[in-house]
N, C-alpha and C positions, 0 to 999 in steps of 0.2 A: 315408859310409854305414857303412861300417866300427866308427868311433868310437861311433857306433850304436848298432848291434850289440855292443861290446865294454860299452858305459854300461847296457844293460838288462842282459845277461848279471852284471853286477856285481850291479846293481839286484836281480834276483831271487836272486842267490847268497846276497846281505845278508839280504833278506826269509826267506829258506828257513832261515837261521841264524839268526833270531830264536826262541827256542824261549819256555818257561815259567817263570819261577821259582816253586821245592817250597821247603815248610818241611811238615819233620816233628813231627810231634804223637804224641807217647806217655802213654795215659792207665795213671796206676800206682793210682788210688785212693788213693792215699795223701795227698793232700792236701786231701781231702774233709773238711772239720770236724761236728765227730758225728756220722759217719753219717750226714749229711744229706744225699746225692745228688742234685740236681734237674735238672729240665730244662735241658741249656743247658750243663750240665759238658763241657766238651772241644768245644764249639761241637756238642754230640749232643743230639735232642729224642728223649725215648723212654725214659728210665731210672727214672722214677718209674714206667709202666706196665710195666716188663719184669722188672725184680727188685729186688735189695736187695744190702746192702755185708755182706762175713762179711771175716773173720780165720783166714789158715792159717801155716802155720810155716814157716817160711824158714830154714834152719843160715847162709848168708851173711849175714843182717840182723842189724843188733845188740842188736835185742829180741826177734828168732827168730818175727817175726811181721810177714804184708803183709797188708796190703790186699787185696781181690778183689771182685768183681763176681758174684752169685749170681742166676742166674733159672733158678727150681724151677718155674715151668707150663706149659702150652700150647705158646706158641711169644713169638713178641716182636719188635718192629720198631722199632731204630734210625735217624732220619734223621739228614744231616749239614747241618747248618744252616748252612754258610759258602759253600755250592753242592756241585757233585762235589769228589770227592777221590779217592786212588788207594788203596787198604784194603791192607794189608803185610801183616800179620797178627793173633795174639795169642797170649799161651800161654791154655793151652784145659786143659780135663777136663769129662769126660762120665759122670755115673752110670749104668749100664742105656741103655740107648733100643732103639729099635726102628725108627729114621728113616735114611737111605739117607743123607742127609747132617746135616751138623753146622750151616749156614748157607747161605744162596742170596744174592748181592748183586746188587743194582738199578739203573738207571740209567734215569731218567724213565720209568720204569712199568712198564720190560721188565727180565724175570732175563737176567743176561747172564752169571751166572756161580753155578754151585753145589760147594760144596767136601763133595767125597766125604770118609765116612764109617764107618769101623768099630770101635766100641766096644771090641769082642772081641780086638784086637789093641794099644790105645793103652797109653800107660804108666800106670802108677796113680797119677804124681804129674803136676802140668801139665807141659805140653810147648808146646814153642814151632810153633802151624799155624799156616804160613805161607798166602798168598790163592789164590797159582795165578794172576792176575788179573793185570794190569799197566792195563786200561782204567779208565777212570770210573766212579764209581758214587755213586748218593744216597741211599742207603737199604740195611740189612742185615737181613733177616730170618734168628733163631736159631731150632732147633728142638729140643723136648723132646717125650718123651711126659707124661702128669698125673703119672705118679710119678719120673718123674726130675730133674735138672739138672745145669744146665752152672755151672763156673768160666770166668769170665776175667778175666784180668791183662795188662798194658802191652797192651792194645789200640794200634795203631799204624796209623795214615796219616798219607800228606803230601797236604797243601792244592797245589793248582797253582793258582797265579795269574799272567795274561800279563802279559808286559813293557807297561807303561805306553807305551813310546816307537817300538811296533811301527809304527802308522800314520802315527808321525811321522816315522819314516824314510824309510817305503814315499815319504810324500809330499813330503819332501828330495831323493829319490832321481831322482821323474818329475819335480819344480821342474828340478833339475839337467838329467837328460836336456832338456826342453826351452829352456830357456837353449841349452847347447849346439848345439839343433838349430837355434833360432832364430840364433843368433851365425853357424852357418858358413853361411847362408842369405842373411846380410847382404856376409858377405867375399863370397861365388860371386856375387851379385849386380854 
């Protein structure tokens, strides 16, 4: 009985240590040929409806000029087209607004997160805003008023994808346990 008890306690410590493997994804714009942004860039659907690619000056670059990500109206929604992912952040700048936050993220249809906002305080060149967020999410809606917009640059998440070998263990584990149980069933016998 014991042995048991000591074979599942294993069993479920393994299972419980099975976690996720993340690969991070940093979008820099920079590898975009002509300005031609489409759907699909960075496994993102939503970039041909939300804005356009501009050029600002960089002193570390060595043509003193990056890439950026520009969406001048309404509002705009990013999906993540390889399922959830965890949103890190991006650097960011805001012209004017008048909106309480800068972006709200989504997770199957519910906001589960919105990243406060105040213009009036931010720095005048981008800055690095981070999410706040550590959960899931599939979808990012930005916010503008009609006369303003946002930058962003190195947009960054990581993809979680489970270990392929979770269930195979789980089920190595209960093969095992009963082997085991069966075996000391035949000695007591």
């Amino acid at each position: 009985m014991k042995k048991s008890v000591l074979v599942l306690a294993f069993m479920a410590c393994g299972l419980c240590s099975v976690s996720a493997q993340s690969a991070q994804v940093v979008l820099t714009f920079e590898d975009v040929p002509n300005y031609q942004l489409s759907d699909g860039y960075g496994g993102i659907s939503g970039w041909e409806y939300s804005g356009q690619l501009g050029s600002h000056y960089l002193p570390e670059s060595p043509d003193n000029l990056g890439e950026y990500f520009f969406h001048g109206w309404n509002g705009g929604e990013l999906s993540f087209d390889q399922g959830p992912v965890i949103f890190e952040g991006m650097y960011y700048n805001n012209w004017g607004g008048d909106n309480p936050v800068s972006y709200e993220l989504y997770f199957q249809g519910k906001q589960v997160y919105a990243a406060p906002f105040d213009w009036l305080t931010q720095p005048l060149e981008p800055y690095w805003l981070a999410s706040g967020y550590t959960g899931l999410v599939d979808k990012i809606h930005f916010y503008t008023s009609s006369s303003d917009g946002i930058l962003i640059d190195n947009f960054t998440y990581s993809t979680v994808v489970p270990l392929p070998g979770a269930m195979g263990i789980f089920s190595m584990g209960l093969g095992l346990w009963t082997l085991l149980r069966n075996r000391r069933q035949i000695i007591d016998a």
